[in-house]
Backbone as a ProteinNet text record, in pm:
[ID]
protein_1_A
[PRIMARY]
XXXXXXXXXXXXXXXXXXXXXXXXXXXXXXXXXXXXXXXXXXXXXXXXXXXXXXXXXXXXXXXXXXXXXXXXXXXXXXXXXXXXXXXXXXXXXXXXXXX
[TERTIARY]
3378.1	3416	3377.5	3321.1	3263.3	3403.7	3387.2	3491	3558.3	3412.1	3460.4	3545.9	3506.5	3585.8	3751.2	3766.3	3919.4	3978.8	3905.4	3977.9	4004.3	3940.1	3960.7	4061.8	4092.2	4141	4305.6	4292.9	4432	4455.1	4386.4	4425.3	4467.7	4402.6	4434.4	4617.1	4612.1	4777.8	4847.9	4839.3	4915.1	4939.6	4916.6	4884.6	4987	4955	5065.9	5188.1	5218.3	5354.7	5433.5	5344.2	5401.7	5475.4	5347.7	5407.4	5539.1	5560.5	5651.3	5797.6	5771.7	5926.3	5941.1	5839.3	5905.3	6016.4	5920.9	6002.8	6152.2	6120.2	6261.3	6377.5	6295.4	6365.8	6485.1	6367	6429.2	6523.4	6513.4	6593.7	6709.1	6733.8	6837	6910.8	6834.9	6887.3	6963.4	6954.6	6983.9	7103.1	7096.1	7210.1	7349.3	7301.5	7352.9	7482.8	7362.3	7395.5	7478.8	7411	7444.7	7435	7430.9	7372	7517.9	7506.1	7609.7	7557.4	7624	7575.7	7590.9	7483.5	7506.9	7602.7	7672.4	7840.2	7946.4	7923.4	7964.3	8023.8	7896.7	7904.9	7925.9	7961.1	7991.6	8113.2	8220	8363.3	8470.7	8607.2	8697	8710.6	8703.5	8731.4	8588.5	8562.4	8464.3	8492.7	8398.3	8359.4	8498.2	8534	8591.7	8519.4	8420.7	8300.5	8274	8196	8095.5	8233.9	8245.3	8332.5	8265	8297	8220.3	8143.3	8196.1	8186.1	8084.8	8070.7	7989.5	7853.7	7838.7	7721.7	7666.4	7750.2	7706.3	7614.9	7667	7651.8	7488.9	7489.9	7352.8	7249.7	7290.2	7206.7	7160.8	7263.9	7184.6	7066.2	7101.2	7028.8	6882.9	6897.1	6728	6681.4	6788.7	6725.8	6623.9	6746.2	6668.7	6559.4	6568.1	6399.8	6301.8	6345.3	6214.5	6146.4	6259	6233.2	6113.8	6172.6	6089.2	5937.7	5934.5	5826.3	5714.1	5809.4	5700.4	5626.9	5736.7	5706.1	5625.9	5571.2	5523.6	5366.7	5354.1	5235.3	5188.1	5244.5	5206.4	5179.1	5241.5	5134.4	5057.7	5042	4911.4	4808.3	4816.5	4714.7	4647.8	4789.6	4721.3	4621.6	4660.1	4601.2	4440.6	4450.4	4342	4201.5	4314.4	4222.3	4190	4221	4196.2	4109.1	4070.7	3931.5	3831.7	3779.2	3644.1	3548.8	3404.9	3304.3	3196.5	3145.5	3087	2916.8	2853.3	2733.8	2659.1	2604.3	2456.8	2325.7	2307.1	2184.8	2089.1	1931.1	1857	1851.2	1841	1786.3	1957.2	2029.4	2208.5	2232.8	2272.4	2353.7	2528.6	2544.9	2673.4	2744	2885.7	2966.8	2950.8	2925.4	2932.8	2792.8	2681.1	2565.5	2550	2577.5	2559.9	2624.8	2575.9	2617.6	2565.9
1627	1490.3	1461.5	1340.9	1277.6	1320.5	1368.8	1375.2	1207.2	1182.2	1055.2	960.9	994.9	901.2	949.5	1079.7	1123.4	1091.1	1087.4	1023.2	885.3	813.5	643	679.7	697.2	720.6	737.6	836.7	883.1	764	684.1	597.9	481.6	422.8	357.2	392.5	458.7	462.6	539.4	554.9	536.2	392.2	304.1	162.5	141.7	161.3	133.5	174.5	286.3	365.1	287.7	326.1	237.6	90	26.9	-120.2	-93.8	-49.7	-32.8	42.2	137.5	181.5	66	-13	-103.8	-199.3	-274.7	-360.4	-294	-187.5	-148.3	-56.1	-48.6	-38.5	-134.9	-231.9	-408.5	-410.3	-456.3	-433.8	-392.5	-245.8	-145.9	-181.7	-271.3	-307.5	-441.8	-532.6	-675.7	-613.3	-544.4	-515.2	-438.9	-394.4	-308.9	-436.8	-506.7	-599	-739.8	-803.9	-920.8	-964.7	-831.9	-862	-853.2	-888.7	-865.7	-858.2	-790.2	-760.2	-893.6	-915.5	-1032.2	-1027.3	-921.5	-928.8	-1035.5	-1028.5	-1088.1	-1274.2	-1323.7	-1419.2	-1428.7	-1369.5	-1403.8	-1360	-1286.4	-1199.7	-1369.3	-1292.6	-1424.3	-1393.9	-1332.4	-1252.7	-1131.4	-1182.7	-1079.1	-928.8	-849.4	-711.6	-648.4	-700.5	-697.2	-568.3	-582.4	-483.7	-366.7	-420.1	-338.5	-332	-223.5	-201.6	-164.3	-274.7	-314.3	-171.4	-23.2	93	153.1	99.2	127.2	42.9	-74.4	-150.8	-75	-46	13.3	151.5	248.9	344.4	301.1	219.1	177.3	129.9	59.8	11.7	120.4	244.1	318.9	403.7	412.2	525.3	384.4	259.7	163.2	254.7	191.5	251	428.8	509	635.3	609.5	551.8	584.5	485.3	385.9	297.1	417.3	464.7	547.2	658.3	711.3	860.2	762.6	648.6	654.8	611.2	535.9	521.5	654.6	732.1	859.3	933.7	971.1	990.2	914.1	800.7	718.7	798.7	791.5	849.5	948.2	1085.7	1170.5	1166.7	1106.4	1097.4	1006.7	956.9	932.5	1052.2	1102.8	1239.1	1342	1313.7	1398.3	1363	1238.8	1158.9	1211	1155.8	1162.5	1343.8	1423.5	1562.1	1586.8	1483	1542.3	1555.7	1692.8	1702.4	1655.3	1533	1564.6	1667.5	1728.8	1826.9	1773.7	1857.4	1851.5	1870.5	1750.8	1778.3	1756.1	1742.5	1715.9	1798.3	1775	1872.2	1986.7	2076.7	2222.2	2277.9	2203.1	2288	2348.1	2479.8	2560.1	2588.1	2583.2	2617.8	2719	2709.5	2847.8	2959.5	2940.4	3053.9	3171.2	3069.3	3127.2	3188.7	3139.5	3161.9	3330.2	3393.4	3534.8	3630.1
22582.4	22613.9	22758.5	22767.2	22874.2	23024.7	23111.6	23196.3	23274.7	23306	23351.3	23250.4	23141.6	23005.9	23035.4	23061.1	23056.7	23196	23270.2	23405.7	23372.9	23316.7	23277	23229.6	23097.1	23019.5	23111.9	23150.9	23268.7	23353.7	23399.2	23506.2	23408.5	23319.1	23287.7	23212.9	23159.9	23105.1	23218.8	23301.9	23427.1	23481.6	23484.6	23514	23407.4	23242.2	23165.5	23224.2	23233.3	23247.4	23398.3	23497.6	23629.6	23579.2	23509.9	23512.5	23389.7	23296.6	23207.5	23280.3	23358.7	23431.8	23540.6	23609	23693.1	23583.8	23514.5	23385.9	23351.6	23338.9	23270.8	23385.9	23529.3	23585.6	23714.3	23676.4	23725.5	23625.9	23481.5	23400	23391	23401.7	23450.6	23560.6	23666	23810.1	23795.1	23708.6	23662.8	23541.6	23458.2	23394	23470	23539.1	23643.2	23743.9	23752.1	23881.9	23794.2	23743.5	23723	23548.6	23487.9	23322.6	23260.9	23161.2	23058.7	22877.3	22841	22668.7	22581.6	22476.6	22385.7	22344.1	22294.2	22201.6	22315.6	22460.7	22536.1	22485.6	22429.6	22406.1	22278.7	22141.8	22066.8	21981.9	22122.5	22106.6	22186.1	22155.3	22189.7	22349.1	22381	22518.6	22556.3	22705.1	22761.1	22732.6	22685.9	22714.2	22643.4	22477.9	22404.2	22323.2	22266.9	22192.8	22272.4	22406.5	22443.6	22605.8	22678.1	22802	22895.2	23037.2	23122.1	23198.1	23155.8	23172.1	23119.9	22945.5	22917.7	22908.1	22962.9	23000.9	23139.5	23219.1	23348.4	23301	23227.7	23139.4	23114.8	23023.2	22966.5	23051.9	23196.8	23276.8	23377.6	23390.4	23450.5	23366.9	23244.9	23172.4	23148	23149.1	23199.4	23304.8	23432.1	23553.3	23578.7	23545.1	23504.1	23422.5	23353.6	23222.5	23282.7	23362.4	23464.7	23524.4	23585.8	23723.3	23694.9	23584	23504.6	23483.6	23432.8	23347.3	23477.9	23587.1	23688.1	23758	23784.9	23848.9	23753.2	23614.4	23510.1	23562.7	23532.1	23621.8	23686.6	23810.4	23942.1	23936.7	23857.4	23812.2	23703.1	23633.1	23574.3	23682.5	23729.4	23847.8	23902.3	23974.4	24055.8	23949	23838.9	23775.3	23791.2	23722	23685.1	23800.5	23947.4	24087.6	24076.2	24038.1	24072.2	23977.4	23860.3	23769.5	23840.1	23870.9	23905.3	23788.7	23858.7	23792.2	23776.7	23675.4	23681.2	23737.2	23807.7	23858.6	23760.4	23706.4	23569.3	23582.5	23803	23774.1	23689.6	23730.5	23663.3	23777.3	23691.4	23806.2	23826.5	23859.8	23885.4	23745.6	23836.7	23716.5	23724.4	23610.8	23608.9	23649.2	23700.8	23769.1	23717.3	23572.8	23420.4	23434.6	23520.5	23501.6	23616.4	23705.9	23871.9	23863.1	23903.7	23913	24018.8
[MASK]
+++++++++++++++++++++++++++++++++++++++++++++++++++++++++++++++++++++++++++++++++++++++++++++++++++

């Protein structure tokens, strides 16, 4: 497989993952902060269903899984950046042959 294809390949779903733990780690930060659960609005009384303990509960475990999936990114980047391309001009030989 083409190397340069697998470095794309790596950067690009790093780009996914970053932008997907920011989303869900804003997320996590807004439930956290200022969110509340749908059962909210359709109980006779607030945080009747769901307890304001366990929304906090749930907004950290967003936050954590933002967090992971950005940091996840970021190494698959590093990865990505550490693919060596291999030397194909004509006339170079490989490490295998070189002796």
């Amino acid at each position: 497989m083409n190397v340069n294809l697998v470095s794309y390949n790596l950067k690009v779903s790093s780009v996914v993952f970053k932008v997907w733990g920011a989303v869900a780690a804003l997320k996590g930060i807004y439930d956290m902060v200022a969110g509340e659960p749908e059962a909210n609005m359709f109980s006779a009384e607030k945080w009747q269903f769901v307890t304001y303990e366990q929304w906090l509960r749930w907004g950290g475990f967003e936050l954590t899984y933002g967090l992971f999936c950005a940091a996840f990114g970021y190494f698959l980047y590093a990865v990505a950046s550490s693919v060596k391309t291999p030397d194909i001009s004509p006339g170079a030989k490989s490490e295998a042959v070189k002796s």
